[in-house]
N, C-alpha and C positions, 0 to 999 in steps of 0.2 A: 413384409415377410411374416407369415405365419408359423405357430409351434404345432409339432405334428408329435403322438404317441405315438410307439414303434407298432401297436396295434394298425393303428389306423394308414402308416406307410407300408403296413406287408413285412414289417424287418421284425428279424428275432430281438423280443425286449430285452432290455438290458437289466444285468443279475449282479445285485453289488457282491463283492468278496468279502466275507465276514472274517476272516481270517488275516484281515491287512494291517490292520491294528491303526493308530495312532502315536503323533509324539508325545511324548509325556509330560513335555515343558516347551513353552514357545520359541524357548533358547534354541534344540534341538534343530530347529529349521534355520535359524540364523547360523549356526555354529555350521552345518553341514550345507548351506548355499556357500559360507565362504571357503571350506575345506574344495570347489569346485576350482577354485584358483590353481591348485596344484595341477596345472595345466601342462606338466614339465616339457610338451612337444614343441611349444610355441616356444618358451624359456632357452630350448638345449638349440631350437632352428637358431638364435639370434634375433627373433624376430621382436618380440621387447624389452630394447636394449635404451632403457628407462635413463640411465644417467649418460647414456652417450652425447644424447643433445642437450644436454645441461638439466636441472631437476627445472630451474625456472620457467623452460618449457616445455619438462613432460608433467611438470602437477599441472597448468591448462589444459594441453592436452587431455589429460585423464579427465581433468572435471568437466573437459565439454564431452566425452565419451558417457561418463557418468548422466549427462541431461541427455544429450541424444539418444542415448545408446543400451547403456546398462540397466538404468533402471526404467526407466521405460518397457521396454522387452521382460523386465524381472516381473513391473506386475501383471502386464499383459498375459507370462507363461504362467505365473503365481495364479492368477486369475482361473485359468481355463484347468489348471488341477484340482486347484480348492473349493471351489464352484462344482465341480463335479465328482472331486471325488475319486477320482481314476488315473489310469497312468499315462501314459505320452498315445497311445492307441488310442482307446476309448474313449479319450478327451476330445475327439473329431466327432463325438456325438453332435458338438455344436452347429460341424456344416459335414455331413456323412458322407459326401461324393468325395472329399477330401482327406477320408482315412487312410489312402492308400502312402501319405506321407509318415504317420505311424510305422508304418511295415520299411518303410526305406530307413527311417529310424531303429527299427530295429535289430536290420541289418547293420546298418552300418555301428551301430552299438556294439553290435559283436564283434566286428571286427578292429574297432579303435583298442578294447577291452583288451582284446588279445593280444595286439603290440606295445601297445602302454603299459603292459607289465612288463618291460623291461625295465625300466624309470624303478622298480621295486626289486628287481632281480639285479643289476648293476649295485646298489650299495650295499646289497646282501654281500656280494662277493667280497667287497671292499672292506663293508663291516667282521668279514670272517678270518680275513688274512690282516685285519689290525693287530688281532686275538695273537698274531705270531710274536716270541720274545724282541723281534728287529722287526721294524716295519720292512714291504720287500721295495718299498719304494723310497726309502729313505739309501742316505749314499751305502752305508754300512750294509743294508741288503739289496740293493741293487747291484752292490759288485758279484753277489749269489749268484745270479741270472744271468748277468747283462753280458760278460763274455761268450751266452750262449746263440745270440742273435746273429741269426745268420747274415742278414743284411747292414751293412754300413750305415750308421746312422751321421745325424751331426753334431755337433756337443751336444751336451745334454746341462742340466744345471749341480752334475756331480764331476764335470770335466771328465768323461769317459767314453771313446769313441770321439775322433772328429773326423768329420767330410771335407776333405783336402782341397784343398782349391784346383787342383789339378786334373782333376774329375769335373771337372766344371767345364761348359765349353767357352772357351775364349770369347769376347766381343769387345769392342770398340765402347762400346756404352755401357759394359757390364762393370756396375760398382758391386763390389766388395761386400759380399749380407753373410754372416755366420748364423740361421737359424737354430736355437737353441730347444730342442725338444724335453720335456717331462717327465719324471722315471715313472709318475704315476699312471698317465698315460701308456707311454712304453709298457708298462707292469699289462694292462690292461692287453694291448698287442700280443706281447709274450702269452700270454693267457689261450690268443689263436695258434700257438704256432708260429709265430711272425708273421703271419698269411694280412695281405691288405686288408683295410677294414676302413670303413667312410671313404673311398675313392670311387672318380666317375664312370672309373674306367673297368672294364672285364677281368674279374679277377675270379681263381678259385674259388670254389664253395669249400669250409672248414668250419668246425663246432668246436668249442669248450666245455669243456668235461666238465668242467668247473661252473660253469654259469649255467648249463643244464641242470647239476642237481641245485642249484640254488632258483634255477626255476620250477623244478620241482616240490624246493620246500615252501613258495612265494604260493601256488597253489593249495602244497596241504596246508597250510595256515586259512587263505581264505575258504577253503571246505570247509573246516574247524569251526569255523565263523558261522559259513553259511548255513551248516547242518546239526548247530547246537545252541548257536545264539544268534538267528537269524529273526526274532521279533522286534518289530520296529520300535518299540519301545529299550530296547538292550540297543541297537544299534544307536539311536539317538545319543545313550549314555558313551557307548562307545566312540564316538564323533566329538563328544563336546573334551571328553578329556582327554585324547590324544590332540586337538586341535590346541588345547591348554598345555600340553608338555610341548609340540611343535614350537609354540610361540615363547615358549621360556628359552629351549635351546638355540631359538632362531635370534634372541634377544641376547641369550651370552655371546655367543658365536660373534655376533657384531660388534659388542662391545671388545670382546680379542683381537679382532681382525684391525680393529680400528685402532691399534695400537703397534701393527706392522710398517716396515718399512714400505715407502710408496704411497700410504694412508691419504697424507694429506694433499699428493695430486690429484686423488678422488672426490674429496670436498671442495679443492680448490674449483675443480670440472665442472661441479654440480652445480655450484653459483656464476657460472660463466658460459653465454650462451654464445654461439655464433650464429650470425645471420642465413648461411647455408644449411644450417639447421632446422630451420622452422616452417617449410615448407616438409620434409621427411616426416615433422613433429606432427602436423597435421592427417599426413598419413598412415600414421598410427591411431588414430583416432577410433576407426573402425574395427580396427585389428584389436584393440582393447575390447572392443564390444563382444567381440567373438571369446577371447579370451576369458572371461567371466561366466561362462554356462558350461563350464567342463568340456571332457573331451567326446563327448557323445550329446547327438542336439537330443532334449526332451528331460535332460534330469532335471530339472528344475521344475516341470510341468508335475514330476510324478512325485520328485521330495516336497512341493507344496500341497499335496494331496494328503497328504498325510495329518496336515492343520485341521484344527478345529475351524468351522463354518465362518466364524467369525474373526478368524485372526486378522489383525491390522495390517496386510502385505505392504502396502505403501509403506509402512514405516521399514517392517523388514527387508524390504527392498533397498532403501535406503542405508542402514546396517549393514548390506549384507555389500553392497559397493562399498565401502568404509574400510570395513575388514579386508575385504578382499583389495586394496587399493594399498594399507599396510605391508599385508603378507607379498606381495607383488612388487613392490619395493624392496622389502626384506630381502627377498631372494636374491634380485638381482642387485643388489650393494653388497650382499656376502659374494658375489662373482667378480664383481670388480674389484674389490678388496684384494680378493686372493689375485685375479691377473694382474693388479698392478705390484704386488707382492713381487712374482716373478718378473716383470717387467724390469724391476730394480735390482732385480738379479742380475738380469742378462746384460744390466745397460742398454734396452729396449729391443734387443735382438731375439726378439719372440715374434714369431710370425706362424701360425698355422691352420689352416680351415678347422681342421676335426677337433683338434684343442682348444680352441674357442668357444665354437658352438656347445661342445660337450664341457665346457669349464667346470660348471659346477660341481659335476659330476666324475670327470676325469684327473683334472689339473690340482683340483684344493688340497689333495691328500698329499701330494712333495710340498703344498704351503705346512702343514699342522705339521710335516717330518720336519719342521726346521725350528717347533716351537719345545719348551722343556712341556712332557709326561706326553709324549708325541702320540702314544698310543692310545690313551684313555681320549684324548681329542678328537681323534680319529673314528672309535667307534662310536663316540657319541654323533657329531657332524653327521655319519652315514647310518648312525639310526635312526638322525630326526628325516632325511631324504627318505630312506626306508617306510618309515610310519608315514609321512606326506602321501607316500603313492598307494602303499597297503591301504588309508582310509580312503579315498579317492576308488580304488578299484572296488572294495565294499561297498559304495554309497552307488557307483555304476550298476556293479550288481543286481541291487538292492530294487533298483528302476527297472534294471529290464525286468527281473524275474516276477515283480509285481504289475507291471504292466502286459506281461504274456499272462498272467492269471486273472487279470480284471477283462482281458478284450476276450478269452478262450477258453468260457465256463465248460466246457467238458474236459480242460487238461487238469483242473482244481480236485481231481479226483486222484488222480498222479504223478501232485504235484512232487513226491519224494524222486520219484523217476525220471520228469522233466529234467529238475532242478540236476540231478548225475548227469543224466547225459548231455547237459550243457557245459556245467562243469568239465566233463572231458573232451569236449569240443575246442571249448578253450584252452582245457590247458595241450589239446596236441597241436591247435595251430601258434600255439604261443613258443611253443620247440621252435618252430622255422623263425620265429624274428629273435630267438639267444644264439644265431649263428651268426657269422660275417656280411652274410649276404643280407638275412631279414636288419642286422641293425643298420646296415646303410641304406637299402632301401626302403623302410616304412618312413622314410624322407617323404616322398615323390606320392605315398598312399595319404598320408596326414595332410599335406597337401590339397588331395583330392578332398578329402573328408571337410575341409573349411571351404573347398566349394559349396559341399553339399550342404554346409551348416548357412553360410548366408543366404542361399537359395531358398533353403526352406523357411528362413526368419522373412526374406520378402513373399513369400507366399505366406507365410502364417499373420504379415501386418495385414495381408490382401484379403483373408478368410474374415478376420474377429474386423477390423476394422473398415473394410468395406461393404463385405456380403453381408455379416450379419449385423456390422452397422455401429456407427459411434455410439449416438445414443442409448443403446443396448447393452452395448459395452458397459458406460460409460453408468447406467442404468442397475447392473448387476452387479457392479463393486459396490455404489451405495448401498444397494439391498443386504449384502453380505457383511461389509465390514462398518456401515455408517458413517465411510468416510465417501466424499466425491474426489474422484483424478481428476485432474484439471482439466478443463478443455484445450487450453495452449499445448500441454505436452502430450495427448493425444493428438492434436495435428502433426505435430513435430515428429510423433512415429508415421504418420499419415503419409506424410507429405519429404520431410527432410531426411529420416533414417534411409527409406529406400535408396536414396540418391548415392548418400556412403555405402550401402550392401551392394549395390551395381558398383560404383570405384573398385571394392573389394572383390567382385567378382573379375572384374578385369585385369585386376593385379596379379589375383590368384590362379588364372589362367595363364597368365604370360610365364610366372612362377614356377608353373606343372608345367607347362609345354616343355620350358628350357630344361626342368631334370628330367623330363623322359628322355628329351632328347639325349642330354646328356650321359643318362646312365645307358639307354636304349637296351638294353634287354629284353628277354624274354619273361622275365619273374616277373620286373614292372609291368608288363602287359596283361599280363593273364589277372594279378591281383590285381590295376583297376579295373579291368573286366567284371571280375566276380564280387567286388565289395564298392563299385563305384557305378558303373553304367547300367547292371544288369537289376541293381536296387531300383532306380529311380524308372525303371519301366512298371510298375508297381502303383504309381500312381497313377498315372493313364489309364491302367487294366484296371485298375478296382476302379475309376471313375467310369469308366464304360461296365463294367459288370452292374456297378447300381442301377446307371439307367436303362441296361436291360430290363432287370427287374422291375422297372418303375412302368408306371399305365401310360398313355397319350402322346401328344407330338413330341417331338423332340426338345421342343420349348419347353410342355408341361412338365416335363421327365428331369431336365434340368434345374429346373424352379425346385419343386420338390427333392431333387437329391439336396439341395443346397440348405434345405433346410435345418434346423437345427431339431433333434427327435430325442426324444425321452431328457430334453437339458431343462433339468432341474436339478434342487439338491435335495440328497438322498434320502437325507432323514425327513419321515414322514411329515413333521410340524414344519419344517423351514420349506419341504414343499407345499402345502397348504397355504403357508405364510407370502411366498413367492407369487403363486397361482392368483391370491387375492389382492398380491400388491402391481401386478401387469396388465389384471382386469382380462376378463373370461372372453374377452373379443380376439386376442393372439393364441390363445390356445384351442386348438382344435379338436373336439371330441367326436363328431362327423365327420367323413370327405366332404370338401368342398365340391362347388360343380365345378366343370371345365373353367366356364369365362375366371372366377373368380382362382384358379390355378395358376391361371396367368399374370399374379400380382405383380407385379416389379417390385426386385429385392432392395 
């Protein structure tokens, strides 16, 4: 394989952004690779549900995710930003028939963005009605409400409302379950209307008045951000001390919780594994791996660009699985804490899909209405969720709008007017997921979205580690950072990652089939239309658009899109430095003739 200047292939050269800035301390990248953790879609589905199969088999788990998985893929994407410089786009300088995955990225960026702020807009609300003199979910203000529900419910954990047995249809084999619902919950419902919410089935369309202006305020704050302290230098700052307060509140909270009733079922669980468990355990394996690069594929490509030339990514990779390995624990042991909390309530007569999945978020606020100074608990708990998603949707931000300015030097002019009218994109599609309908179906869309995220990690092992080649790879981190990756854990992404990203892909299709089916709607169709199938046509079309452009057979046209063009680093000396250390025989300052087009990559 040969290096080609954008001269010499015909392609417009590439124009760095002077305006992108840098982190200001190496913290900065570590603090905000692990702020990527706050993944809350994976979290609220159930889908790492870390102490279920006991901790003794999800800390292996994890740590064989961490070899296979995490970090591996950390420096690999660490790699192709830092090295270049650029953001999830432009980083396809490396193999340019393959930029069209960028553009699917970036779609699909906008649309995770859009419904992931809800995870910020739900504890706003939460956070706002703690501020009341009675919590309304506590039993004292629940009885406010709760005679107003249209629909019969069945206890609840304030004894109020029960679902008769009588109403139940008779059977032979039907034992006796009093499911116990949650006022916080409930509170949450009431908030519609009583109108269905998380169900499979056809139900009215209904908004909250209440969670629309508080989606409204979840946007003017990130405007605020975006349009006064939107230098990556302030951001950085911003990331590492919200990540420091997260981690204090996450650290009291646990130690509270760990002093409720039901606590020590939850330790006892964690030290106690069962054998039908460990097979499940293994299948999570992948599913971590996904989990660790945020909710949109390439932030990690475009928050390592940001590094200085030579930052030691290998180590920060490592760090940054570590943290994020903490935090991902954290979370989900303040979730079980609080359900086994109520569990002991009910005498285990808790059963509910939406109440689970949404636990953290729904269910903890009737645990803190049970503790003394109930309210100060309360707001704090749903400001540290609140801040988790606010820095999370800024660091998303942060990628796309620097990565649409690094790939589309004539928008760097506009950028004030870009930068609005995305903003209001988001924030109007972000109205449809603060209804009934968007919170239950960006189920079935997120879904789609970890298709699309494993798809493209086995296409991006298949780009850096095949096309343009291990020892290349392997080649350009020692140039860069003075360390060598291993050759062992580069085959391991070579050879053994793909094998989990295909499991995962087959899971996560059986996954999607079953909720489309089951919700079958028309909403779910049309949105994975337009943020799922219609993105990834994108790749094809700019792969054939290059080799339009491109001279000779269809061979030579392929060879050369494939190449890697203008991949050097930026700064003038380290490309100098680079150019003399790969020897002037890979870099091209001529076309080649035909025969020698045809090298084998």
């Amino acid at each position: 394989m040969t290096y080609e200047s954008s001269y010499e292939s015909g392609r417009t050269p590439y124009l760095p952004d002077s305006k992108r800035g840098k982190w200001l301390d190496p913290q900065d990248f570590i603090c905000a690779g692990i702020c990527l953790v706050f993944q809350i879609d994976i979290i609220s589905k159930g889908m790492l549900s870390t102490t279920d199969s006991g901790f003794i088999l999800f800390l292996p788990a994890y740590l064989l995710s961490i070899v296979l998985y995490i970090v591996p893929l950390m420096v690999l994407k660490s790699y192709m930003g830092q090295f270049s410089s650029t953001g999830f786009i432009s980083a396809f300088r490396l193999s340019p028939m393959f930029k069209g995955i960028g553009y699917v990225s970036l779609m699909t960026n906008i649309c995770v963005l859009a419904y992931h702020s809800i995870f910020a807009m739900v504890p706003l609300l939460y956070m706002f009605a703690s501020m009341q003199p009675t919590l309304p979910w506590s039993c004292e203000g629940f009885k406010t409400w709760a005679q107003n529900l249209t629909e019969k419910e069945e206890i609840n954990l304030c004894n109020i409302k029960l679902y008769t047995n009588e109403t139940m249809e008779s059977s032979d084999n039907y034992t006796e379950f009093i499911n116990h619902h949650i006022p916080s919950f409930l509170y949450f419902q009431y908030m519609f209307h009583d109108a269905k919410i998380f169900h499979q089935d056809d139900f009215s369309f209904s908004m909250s008045w209440q969670l629309l202006i508080c989606a409204l305020i979840v946007w003017t704050i990130v405007s605020v951000i975006v349009f006064k302290f939107f230098q990556t230098e302030t951001i950085g700052l911003l990331v590492r001390y919200s990540l420091w307060i997260i981690l204090g509140l996450m650290a009291f909270f646990l130690v509270v919780f760990c002093f409720l009733p039901g606590a020590s079922h939850v330790f006892v669980h964690m030290f106690w594994a069962d054998a039908r468990d460990i097979v499940p355990s293994l299948f999570m394996i992948p599913i971590f791996g996904i989990s660790a690069f945020g909710p949109g594929w390439g932030m990690l490509i475009t928050l390592s660009s940001f590094n200085k030339f030579n930052t030691h990514i290998i180590k920060s990779s490592c760090l940054i699985a570590v943290g994020q390995f903490g935090l991902l624990f954290g979370l989900d042991l303040l979730g079980k804490l609080s359900e086994a909390f109520i569990y002991e309530k009910t005498d285990g007569n808790y059963f509910s899909y939406a109440e689970n999945i949404w636990h953290l978020y729904l269910s903890s606020g009737s645990v803190m209405a049970h503790m003394p100074w109930a309210n100060l608990w309360s707001i704090l708990f749903y400001f540290m969720l609140f801040l988790s998603s606010l820095v999370l949707m800024v660091l998303q931000l942060l990628s796309i709008i620097t990565s649409i300015f690094d790939e589309f030097v004539s928008l760097r002019e506009k950028r004030h007017d870009v930068t609005l009218a995305l903003m209001v994109l988001l924030t109007a599609l972000s109205l449809f997921f603060s209804s009934n309908n968007g919170l239950t179906y960006f189920s079935a869309i997120s879904t789609d979205i970890f298709i699309t995220q494993a798809a493209i990690n086995l296409l991006l092992i298949l780009i850096v580690l095949w096309i343009y080649g291990r020892e290349r790879f392997q080649r350009d981190i020692e140039f860069m950072t003075d360390h060598r990756f291993s050759t062992w854990t580069v085959h391991v992404l070579r050879f053994v990652s793909p094998i989990g990203f295909v499991l995962l892909l087959i899971g996560c299709f059986m996954i999607a089939s079953y909720e489309h089916f089951s919700f079958g709607t028309l909403y779910i169709d049309i949105l994975s239309l337009v943020f799922f199938v219609i993105p990834w046509l994108s790749i094809p079309g700019y792969a054939i658009y290059q080799m339009c452009q491109s001279m000779g057979s269809i061979k030579i046209r392929f060879f050369r899109c494939c190449r890697p063009t203008d991949w050097f680093p930026l700064n003038v000396e380290d490309k100098q430095k680079y150019e003399a250390a790969i020897g002037s025989g890979e870099i091209n300052h001529t076309l080649k003739e035909d025969s020698k087009e045809e090298e084998v990559i």
